[in-house]
N, C-alpha and C positions, 0 to 999 in steps of 0.2 A: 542480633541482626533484625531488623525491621521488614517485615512481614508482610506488609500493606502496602500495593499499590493501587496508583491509579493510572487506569488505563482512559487516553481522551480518542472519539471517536469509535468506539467501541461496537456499537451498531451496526457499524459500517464492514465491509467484505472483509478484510484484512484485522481490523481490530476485532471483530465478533471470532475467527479462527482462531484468533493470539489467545483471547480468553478460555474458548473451549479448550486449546491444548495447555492450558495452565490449570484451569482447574482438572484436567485431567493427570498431569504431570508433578506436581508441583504442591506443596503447599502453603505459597503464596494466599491471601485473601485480596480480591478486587473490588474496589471501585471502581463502576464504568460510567461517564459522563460523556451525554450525547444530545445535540442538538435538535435530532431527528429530523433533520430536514430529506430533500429527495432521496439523498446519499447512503442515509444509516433507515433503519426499516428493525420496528419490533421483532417481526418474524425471527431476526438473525441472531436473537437475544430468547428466548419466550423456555426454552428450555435450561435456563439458568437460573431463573428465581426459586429454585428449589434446592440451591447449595449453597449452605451458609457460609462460606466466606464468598458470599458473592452480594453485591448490591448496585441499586441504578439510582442515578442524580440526571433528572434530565436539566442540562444548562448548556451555554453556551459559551465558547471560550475567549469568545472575541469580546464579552461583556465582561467586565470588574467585576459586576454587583452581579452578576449570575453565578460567578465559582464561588462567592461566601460558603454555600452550601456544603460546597463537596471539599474545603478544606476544615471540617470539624477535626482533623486529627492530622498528626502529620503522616507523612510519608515513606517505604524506602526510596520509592522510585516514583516519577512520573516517566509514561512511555505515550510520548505524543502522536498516534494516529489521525487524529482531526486532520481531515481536508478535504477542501475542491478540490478535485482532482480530474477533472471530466475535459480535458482540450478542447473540443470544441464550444461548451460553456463558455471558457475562458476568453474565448474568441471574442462570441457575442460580447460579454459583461463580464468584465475581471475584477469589478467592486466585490463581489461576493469571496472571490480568490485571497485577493487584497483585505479582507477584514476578518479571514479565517484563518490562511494559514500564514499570515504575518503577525497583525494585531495580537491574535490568538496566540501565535507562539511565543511573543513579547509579556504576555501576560504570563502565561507558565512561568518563562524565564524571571519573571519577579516575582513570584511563588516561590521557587527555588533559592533567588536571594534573601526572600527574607524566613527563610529557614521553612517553609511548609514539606519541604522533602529533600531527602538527600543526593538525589543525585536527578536527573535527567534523560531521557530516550529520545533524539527527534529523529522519526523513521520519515528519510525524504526517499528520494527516487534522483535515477540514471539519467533522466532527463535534462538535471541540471545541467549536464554536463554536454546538452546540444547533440548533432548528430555527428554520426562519422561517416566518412569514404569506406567504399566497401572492399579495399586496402589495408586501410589503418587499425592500429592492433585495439585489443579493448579497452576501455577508459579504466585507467586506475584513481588510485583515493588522488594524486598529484594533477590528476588531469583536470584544465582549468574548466574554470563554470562560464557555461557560452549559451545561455536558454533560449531558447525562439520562439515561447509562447508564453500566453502570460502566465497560466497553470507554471512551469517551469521556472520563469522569472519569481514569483511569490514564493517558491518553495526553496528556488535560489539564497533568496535575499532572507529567508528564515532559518536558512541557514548560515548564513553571514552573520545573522542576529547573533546564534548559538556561539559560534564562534568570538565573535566579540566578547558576549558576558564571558565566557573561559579566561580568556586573554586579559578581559582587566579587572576579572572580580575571583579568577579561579574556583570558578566553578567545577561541580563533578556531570559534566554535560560528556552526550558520547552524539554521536550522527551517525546515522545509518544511510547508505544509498542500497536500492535495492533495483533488479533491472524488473521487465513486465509482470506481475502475476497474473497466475488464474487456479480458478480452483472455486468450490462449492460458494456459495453467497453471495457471488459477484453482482453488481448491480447491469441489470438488463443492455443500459447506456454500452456498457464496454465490449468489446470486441467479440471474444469470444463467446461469452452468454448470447452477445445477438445472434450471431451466424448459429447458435445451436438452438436456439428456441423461434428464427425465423424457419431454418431448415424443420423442424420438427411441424411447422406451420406450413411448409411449402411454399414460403413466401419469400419475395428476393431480398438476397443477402449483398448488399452495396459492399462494393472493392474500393479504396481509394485511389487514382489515379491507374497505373499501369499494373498496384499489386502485388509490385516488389520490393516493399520496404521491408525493412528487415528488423526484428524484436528477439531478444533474450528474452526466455519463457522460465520465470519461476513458477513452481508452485507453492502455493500457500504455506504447507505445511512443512516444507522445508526453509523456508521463509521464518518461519513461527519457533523450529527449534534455531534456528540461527542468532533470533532476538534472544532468546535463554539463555543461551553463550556470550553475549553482549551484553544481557543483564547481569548477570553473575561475574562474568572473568573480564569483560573490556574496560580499557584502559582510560580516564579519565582524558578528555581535549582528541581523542583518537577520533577519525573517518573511520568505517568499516564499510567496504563495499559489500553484497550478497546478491552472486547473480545464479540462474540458473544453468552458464553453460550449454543453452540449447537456440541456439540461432535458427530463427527459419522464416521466411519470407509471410507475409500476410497473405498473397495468396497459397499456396504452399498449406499455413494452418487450415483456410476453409476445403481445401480439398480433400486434406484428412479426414474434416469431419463428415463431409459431403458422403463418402466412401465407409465412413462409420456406419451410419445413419442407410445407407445403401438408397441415398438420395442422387438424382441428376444434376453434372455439375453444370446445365445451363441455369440453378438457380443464383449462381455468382451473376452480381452487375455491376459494371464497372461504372465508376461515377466519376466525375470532377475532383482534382486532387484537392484534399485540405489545405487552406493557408498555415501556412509555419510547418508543413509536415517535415520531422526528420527523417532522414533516409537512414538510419541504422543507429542500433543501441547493440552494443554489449559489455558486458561486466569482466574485468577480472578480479576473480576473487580469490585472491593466492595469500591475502593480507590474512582477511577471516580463519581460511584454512590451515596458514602455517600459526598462526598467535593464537588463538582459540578451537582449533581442530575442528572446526566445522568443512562440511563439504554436502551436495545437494546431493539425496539421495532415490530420487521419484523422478524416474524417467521421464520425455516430453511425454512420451505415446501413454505411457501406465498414469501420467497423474492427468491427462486430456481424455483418457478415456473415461476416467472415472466423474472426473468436472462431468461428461455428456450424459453419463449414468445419472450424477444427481438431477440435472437439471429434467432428463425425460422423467422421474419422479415426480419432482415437484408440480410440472406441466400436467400431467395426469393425474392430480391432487388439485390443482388449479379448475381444471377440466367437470372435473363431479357436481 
């Protein structure tokens, strides 16, 4: 069996975790190829260059003549984390969306056909899948793709891609949708990192609209063994959903941490809702857990406590 992956995006919150719990786990050897734009950050990488089956290609995926590099050998796997991923980016300017996690993944995907690896990971996201009524049951792998933004749309349609090459080239491609993470590395932009490093600051934490949208909370690291079981056991042209099971309103999160922190909750502000905002995400993940035996094992509170532990670290590291 082949031994060597490459992981794309790697820098970045979710791909920098997948790594560390691989080289912790696993003996697997990685390549990790990154772009380094705002998204991925040295930092999230800086104590890996010291484990030999570990090495960095910084390139870009949305370029041809950039991956030369990082295909000197083949592959077991590629596992695609490259992405935009930031909604309201996407708002402003969805060229950057559009040439990363499309383009980008189109090039994989003929990486793949012409034999540089055997199989394929495109790790997309819940969002595809539009919002739900706070009625309606969780979106499974069947439930159609309805996006409202263009982050969503781009990840959409790259996964359409995925699908396609399966369909007429029989590929060994798998898809992953996963519902919100959080957890150590997160880039500052997203949710939860802001409210815990504004609240650390005393500085106001903006609510969108009224504050009751509603997000399934993975953490990272449950996220990360779940791709292990996807890498190894899942099934060739298969969806696998991976949610965390933890529904709770966005204001709801910041007041937890508000109460963490033994901050006052006037520093919640409520602001003007976001264009495209969906009103609720959640996963069922009954697919993962009955075919591959996965299930999410880090509580919301035990893996948000510990997210606010790193970050007041880091901040008082930042701080000296």
């Amino acid at each position: 069996m082949n031994k060597n992956l490459l992981i794309t995006g790697g820098a970045g919150f979710i791909g920098a975790n997948f790594i560390e719990y691989m080289l912790k786990n696993s003996s697997y050897s990685i390549t990790n190829i990154d772009a380094l734009t705002y998204a991925g950050h040295v930092d999230n990488m800086k104590h890996f260059d010291q484990n030999p089956n570990y090495r960095f290609i910084n390139c870009d995926i949305s370029n041809p003549n950039s991956l030369i590099d990082a295909f000197d050998q083949k592959y077991g796997a590629i596992i695609n984390f490259a992405a935009e991923s930031h909604v309201d980016r996407s708002i402003e300017n969805a060229n950057p969306f559009v040439n990363t996690n499309i383009k980008g993944t189109l090039n994989l995907l003929y990486a793949v056909l012409n034999g540089k690896a055997n199989k394929m990971i495109q790790v997309s996201t819940d969002e595809v899948y539009g919002s739900l009524n706070t009625d309606e049951l969780p979106f499974t792998e069947h439930s159609p793709l309805l996006p409202n933004n263009s982050y969503s749309a781009s990840k959409a349609s790259a996964d359409l891609l995925v699908r396609s090459f399966y369909k007429t080239h029989q590929l060994p491609l798998i898809i992953t949708r996963c519902s919100n993470n959080y957890g150590p590395k997160q880039h500052r932009e997203k949710f939860i990192p802001k409210a815990v490093t504004n609240a650390l600051n005393d500085i106001k934490i903006p609510l969108y609209g009224d504050g009751l949208h509603v997000r399934d909370w993975l953490y990272v690291d449950d996220h990360c063994r779940a791709l292990h079981k996807v890498l190894e056991h899942g099934e060739a042209g298969e969806v696998y959903n991976i949610g965390g099971g933890h529904e709770r309103t966005n204001k709801e999160v910041i007041t937890i941490i508000l109460d963490y922190l033994g901050k006052d909750q006037r520093l919640i502000e409520y602001v003007e809702d976001r264009k495209g905002h969906d009103r609720r995400y959640a996963i069922n993940w009954g697919k993962i857990h009955k075919e591959l035996g996965w299930k999410p094992q880090v509580t919301f509170r035990e893996g948000l406590f510990q997210t606010i532990e790193w970050y007041k670290i880091k901040y008082s590291q930042q701080s000296r």
